[in-house]
Every structure is written in C-alpha cells, then in structure tokens.
N, C-alpha and C positions, 0 to 999 in steps of 0.2 A: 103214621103210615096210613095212607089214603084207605078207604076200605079193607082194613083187615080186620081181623079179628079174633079173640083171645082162643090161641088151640093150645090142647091138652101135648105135652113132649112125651112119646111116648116111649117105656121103658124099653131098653137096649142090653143087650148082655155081653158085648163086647165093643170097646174104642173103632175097632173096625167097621162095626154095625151101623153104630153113630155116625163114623165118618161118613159114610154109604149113603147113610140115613139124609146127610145134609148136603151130598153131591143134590138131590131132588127135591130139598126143601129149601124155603127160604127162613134161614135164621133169626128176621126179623119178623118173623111171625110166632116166633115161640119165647121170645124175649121177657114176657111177664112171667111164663113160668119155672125161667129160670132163676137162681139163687145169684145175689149181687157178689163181687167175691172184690178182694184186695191185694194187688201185690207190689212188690218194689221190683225195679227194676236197676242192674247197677252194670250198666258197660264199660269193661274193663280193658278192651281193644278199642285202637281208633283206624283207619284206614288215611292214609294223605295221598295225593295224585299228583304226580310230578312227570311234567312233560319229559319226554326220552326224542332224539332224534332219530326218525326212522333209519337210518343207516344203523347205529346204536345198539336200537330196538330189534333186528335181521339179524346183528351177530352174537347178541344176548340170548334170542328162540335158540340157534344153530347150536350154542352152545350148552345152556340147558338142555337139549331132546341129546345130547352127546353126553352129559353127567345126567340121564334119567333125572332129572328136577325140574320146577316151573322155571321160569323168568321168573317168577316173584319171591322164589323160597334163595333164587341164585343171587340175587339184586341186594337181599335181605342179607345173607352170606357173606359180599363182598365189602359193602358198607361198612356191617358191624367188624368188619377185620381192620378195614382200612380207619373208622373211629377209632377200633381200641390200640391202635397206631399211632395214631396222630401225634399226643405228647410225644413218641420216642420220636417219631420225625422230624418235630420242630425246635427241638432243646437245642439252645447257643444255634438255631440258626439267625437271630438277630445281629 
C-alpha cells in the first residue's frame, strides 16, 4: 500500500459500530493489526443458467405472480415432478 501506514483498530463495542466504523475507513490500512484467521469453505448449492424462450419465460412470470412463487421456485417444482415421472412414463415404451 503506496503510503500508508501502520494505525491502531480501534476498539468497537458492537458489530454495528465496526461496520459504521469501515463504511469511512479503508480496511487496508488496519490490516497488520488484525489477527490472521482460517476457514473452510464448503458450498453445497450450485446454480446452472438454462436459456428459456422468451414467449416460455412471459407465461412462466404470469403464472408464478398467479401461485404467489418465483419463476425459479415454480421451474424447480415442475422439473422435479416431471423427473420423478420419467421412469413411470417411459416403462415398455420401447
């Protein structure tokens, strides 16, 4: 850090304070005297982005804001019905 220099962090008596505190400082100026710390990270959700055709996408809104749910929790809904379907749909259809 071009010019800076070692400042004191100084104590806070609530998370709020803190926060407040680093709206108007830069964090990178208090860096040494904070404590190094270690954690694990494990993400357990993935997100995936599949194109929708806007026509699709028009009657998907109109019908979710009509069952109060997103597009995303109705899309999620539909899928996993139509998935745990599938075997029974396709038995002896070969």
């Amino acid at each position: 850090m071009a010019g800076s220099s070692e400042h004191n962090l100084p104590q806070h008596t609530s998370l709020d304070d803190l926060v407040a505190f680093f709206d108007d400082h830069d964090m990178g100026d208090y860096l040494e005297g904070m404590a190094e710390v270690e954690f694990a990270v494990d993400i357990k959700n993935r997100k995936h982005l599949v194109a929708i055709e806007e026509e699709i996408v028009s009657k998907l809104t109109e019908i979710a804001r009509t069952e109060q749910v997103t597009a995303e929790a109705l899309i999620n809904s539909w899928l996993k019905e139509r998935i745990s379907n599938y075997p029974k749909e396709h038995k002896g259809a070969a």
